[in-house]
C-alpha positions in Angstrom: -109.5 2.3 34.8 -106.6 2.6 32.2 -107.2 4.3 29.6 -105.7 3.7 25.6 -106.6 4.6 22.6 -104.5 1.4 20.5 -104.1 -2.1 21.5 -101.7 -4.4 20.0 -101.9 -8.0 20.6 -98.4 -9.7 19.8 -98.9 -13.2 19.1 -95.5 -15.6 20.3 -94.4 -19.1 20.5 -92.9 -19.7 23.3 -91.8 -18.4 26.9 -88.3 -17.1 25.8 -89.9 -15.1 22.9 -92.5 -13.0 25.1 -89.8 -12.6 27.9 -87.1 -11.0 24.9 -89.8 -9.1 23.9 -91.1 -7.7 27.3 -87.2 -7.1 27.5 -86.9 -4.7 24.5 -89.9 -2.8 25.0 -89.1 -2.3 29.0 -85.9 -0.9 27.9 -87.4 1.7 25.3 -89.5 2.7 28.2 -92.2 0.8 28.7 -94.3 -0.1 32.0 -96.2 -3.1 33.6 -98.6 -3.3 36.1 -99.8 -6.9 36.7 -101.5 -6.1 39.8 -104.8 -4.7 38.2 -107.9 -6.2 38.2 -108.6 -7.5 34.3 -111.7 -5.4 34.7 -110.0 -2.3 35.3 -107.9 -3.0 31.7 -109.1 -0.5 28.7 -112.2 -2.0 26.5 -112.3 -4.0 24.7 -109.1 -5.7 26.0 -111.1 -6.4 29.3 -113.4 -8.2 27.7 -111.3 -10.0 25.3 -110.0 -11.5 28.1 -113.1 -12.1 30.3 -115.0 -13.4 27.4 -111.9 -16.2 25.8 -111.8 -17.5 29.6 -115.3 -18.1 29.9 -116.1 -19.5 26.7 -114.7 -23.1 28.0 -116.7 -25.2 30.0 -115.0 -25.2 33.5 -114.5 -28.9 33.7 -113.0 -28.4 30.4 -110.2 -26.1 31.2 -107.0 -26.3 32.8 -104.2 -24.5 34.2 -101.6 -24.9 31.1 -104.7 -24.1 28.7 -105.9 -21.0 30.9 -102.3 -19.9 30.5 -101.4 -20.3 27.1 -104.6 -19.7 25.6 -106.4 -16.3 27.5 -104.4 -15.0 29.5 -101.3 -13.1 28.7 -98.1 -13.1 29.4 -96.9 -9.6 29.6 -99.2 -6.5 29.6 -97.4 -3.4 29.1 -98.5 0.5 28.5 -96.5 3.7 26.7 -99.1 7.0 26.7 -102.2 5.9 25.4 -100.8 2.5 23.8 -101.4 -0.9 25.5 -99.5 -3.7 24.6 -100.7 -7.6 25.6 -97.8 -9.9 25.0 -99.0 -13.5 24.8 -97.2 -16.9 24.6 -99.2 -18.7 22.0 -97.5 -22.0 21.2 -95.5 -22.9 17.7 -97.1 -24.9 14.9 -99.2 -27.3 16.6 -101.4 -23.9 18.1 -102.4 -22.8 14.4 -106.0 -23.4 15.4 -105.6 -21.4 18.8 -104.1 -18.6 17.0 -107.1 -18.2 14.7 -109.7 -18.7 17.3 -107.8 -15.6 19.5 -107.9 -13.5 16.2 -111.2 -14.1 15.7 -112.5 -13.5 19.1 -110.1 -9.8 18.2 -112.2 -9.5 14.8 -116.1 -9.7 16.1 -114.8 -6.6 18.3 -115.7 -5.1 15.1 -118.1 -6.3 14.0 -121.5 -3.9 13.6 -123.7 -5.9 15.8 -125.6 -4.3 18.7 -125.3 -7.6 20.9 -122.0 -7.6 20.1 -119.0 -6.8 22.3 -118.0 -3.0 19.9 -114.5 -2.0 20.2 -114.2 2.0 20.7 -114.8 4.0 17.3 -111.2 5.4 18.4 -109.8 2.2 19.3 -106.8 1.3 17.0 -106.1 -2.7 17.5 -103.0 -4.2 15.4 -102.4 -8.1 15.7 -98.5 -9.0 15.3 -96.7 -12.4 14.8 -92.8 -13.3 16.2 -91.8 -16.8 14.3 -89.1 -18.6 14.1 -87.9 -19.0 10.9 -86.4 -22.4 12.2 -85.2 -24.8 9.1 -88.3 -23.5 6.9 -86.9 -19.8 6.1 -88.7 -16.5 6.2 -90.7 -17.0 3.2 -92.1 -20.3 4.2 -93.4 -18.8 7.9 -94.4 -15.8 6.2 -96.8 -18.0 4.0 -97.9 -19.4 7.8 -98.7 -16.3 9.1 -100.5 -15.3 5.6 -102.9 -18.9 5.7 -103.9 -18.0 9.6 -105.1 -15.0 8.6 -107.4 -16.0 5.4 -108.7 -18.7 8.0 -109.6 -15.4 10.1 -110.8 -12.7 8.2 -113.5 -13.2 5.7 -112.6 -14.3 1.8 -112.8 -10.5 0.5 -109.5 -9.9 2.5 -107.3 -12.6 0.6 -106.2 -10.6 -1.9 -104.9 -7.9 0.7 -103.4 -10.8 3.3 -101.3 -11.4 0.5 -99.7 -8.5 0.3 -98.0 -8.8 3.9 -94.5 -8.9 4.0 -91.8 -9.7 6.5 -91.6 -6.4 8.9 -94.3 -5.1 7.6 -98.0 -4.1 8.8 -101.2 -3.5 6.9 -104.6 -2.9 7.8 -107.5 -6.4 7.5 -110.8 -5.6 8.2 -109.5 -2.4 10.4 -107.0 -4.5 12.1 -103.5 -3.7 11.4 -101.4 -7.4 10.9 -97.7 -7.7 10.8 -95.3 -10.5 11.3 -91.5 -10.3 12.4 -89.1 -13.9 11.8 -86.4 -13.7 13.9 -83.3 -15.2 12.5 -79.9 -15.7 12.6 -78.4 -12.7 11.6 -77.6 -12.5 7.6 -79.4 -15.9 7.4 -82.7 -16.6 6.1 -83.2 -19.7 9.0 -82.7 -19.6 12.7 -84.4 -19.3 16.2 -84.7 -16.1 18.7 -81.7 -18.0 20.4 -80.0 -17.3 17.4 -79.9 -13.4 18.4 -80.6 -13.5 22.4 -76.9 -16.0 23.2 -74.5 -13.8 21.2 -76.3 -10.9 22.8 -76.5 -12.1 26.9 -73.0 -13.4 25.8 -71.2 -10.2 25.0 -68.9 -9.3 28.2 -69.5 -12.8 29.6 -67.8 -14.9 27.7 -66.0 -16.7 30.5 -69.5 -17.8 32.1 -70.9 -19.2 28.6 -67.6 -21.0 28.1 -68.1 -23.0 32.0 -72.0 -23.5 30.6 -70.8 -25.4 27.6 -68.3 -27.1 29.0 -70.6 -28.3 31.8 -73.9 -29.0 29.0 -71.3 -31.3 27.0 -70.8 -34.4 30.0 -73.8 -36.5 28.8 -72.2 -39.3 27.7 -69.4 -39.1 30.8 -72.5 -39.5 32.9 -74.1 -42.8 34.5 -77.6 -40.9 34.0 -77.7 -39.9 30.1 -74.7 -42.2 28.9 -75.6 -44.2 26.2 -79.2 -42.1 26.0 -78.7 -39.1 23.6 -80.5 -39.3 20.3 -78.7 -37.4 17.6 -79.9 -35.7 14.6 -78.6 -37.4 10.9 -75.0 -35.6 11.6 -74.5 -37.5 14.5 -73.2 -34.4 16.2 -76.2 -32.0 17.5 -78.1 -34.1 20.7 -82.0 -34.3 19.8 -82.8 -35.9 22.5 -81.8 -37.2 26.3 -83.9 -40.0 27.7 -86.1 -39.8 25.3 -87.2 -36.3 26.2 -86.7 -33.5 23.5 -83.4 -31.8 23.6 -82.8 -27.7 22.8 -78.7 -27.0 23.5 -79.4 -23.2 23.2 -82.2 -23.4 25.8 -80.4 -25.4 27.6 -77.4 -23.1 27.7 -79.7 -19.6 28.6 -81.1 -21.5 31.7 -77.5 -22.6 32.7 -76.1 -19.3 32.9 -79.4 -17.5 34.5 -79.2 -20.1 37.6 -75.8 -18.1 38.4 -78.3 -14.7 39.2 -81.9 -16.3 39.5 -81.8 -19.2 41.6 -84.8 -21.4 40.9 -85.9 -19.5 38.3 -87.0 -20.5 35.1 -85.0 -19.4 31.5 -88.1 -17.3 30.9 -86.9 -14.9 34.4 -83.2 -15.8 33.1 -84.2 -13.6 29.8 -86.8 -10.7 31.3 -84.7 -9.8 34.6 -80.9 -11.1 34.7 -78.3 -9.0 33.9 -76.9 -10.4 30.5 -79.1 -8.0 28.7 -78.7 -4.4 29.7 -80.8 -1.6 28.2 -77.7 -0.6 26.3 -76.9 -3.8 25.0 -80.8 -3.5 23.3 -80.6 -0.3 22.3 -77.7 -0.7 20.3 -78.0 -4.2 18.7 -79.4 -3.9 15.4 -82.2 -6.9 15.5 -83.6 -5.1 18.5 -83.8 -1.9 17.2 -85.6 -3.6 14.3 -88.0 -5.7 16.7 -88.9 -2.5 18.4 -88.8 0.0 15.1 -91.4 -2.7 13.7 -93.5 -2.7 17.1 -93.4 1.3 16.9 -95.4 1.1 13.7 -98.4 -0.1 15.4 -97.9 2.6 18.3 -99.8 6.0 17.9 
């Protein structure tokens, strides 16, 4: 059995999120072993994730939900820290996020029947939003009202001292939320940092991938299809089926190394982003300088 003595559960979005995260902290040094058994996983993670599986009815549950709701997406381990990376969903999952962090909470909770996390267990909880069109205040105050929906009433008062980048201690959980923007902007998406960043050295494969993303309306397929936002000029959506350009462009360029794989492998494994390239961006030193604050 693995052993750990703090366990940080970090709560994203999407796929591309928990793959650029996975990314940063394999490159500060960080291991994963997927192959062992969930039972053989320290306590009370084991549990966590034995216990949030089985609390659905069987004929309730499916694949997608096992995936995005129990089970996470990366697990990764530095001395005595484990780390559970999950892929939690974006606005619409506000009610799966507090379930998850209450199912964290009753670890502590002084009941006998009750699953007890160790006395020297250290567990931190941390959010990675988007800041998206709403800014870093307005997802800050998103992170703040899923936590009071969490914790009991007498923790308001210290939810809202949380600030972005920073972690404090609810109810002997530490809680912390990073936005990731575009850099010296208040708005923006993780695409916003990972292109320029898998772009550096390679600009003559991005420029192909643009050139090739832009031949909607020369086609016989999309022509005359493409929804655009109130500009006119950035494509919403093809066919009636939502439209992301920078998505779009970070699976383009990973088919030229991972064949068949989706932008998720495109971000963990492909060679745009080299350990250098983290270590010495700024944003990812402050992703991982914020994750080191939960680390013991």
């Amino acid at each position: 059995m693995i052993m750990a003595k703090n366990i940080i559960f970090i709560l994203t979005e999407g796929d591309h999120d928990a793959a650029f995260i996975y990314r940063i902290l394999k490159a500060n040094g960080m291991t994963t072993n997927h192959r062992i058994a969930v039972k053989d996983y320290p306590f009370p993670l084991n549990e966590l994730i034995r216990n949030r599986i089985s609390s659905i009815p069987m004929e309730e549950l499916n694949m997608e939900v096992a995936r995005s709701r129990f089970l996470p997406s990366y697990i990764m381990q530095t001395g005595d820290n484990i780390i559970s990376v999950y892929r939690v969903g974006g606005d619409s999952k506000e009610r799966v996020r507090i379930d998850f962090i209450k199912a964290v909470n009753a670890l502590n909770i002084s009941d006998p029947d009750a699953i007890q996390a160790l006395k020297d267990t250290q567990i931190s909880i941390l959010f990675f939003f988007d800041a998206d069109d709403k800014g870093i205040n307005r997802r800050m105050e998103q992170i703040k009202k899923e936590l009071k929906s969490s914790f009991s009433e007498s923790e308001t008062d210290n939810i809202e001292k949380l600030v972005n980048r920073e972690i404090f201690p609810v109810e002997n959980i530490n809680v912390g939320g990073f936005i990731f923007v575009e850099p010296g902007k208040e708005t923006g998406l993780l695409e916003d940092i990972l292109i320029p960043l898998m772009k550096q050295g390679n600009d003559d494969i991005f420029c192909a991938a643009e050139t090739f993303l832009e031949i909607h309306e020369s086609t016989v397929l999309f022509k005359g299809k493409i929804t655009y936002d109130k500009t006119k000029t950035v494509k919403k959506k093809i066919n009636e089926k939502k439209y992301a350009h920078k998505k779009s462009l970070v699976g383009t360029v990973g088919q030229l190394q991972m064949s068949g794989k989706s932008s998720t492998v495109c971000i963990s494994d492909a060679d745009y982003l080299t350990e250098e390239k983290i270590k010495t961006d700024t944003t990812c030193m402050d992703i991982y300088d914020f994750i080191k604050k939960a680390l013991k």
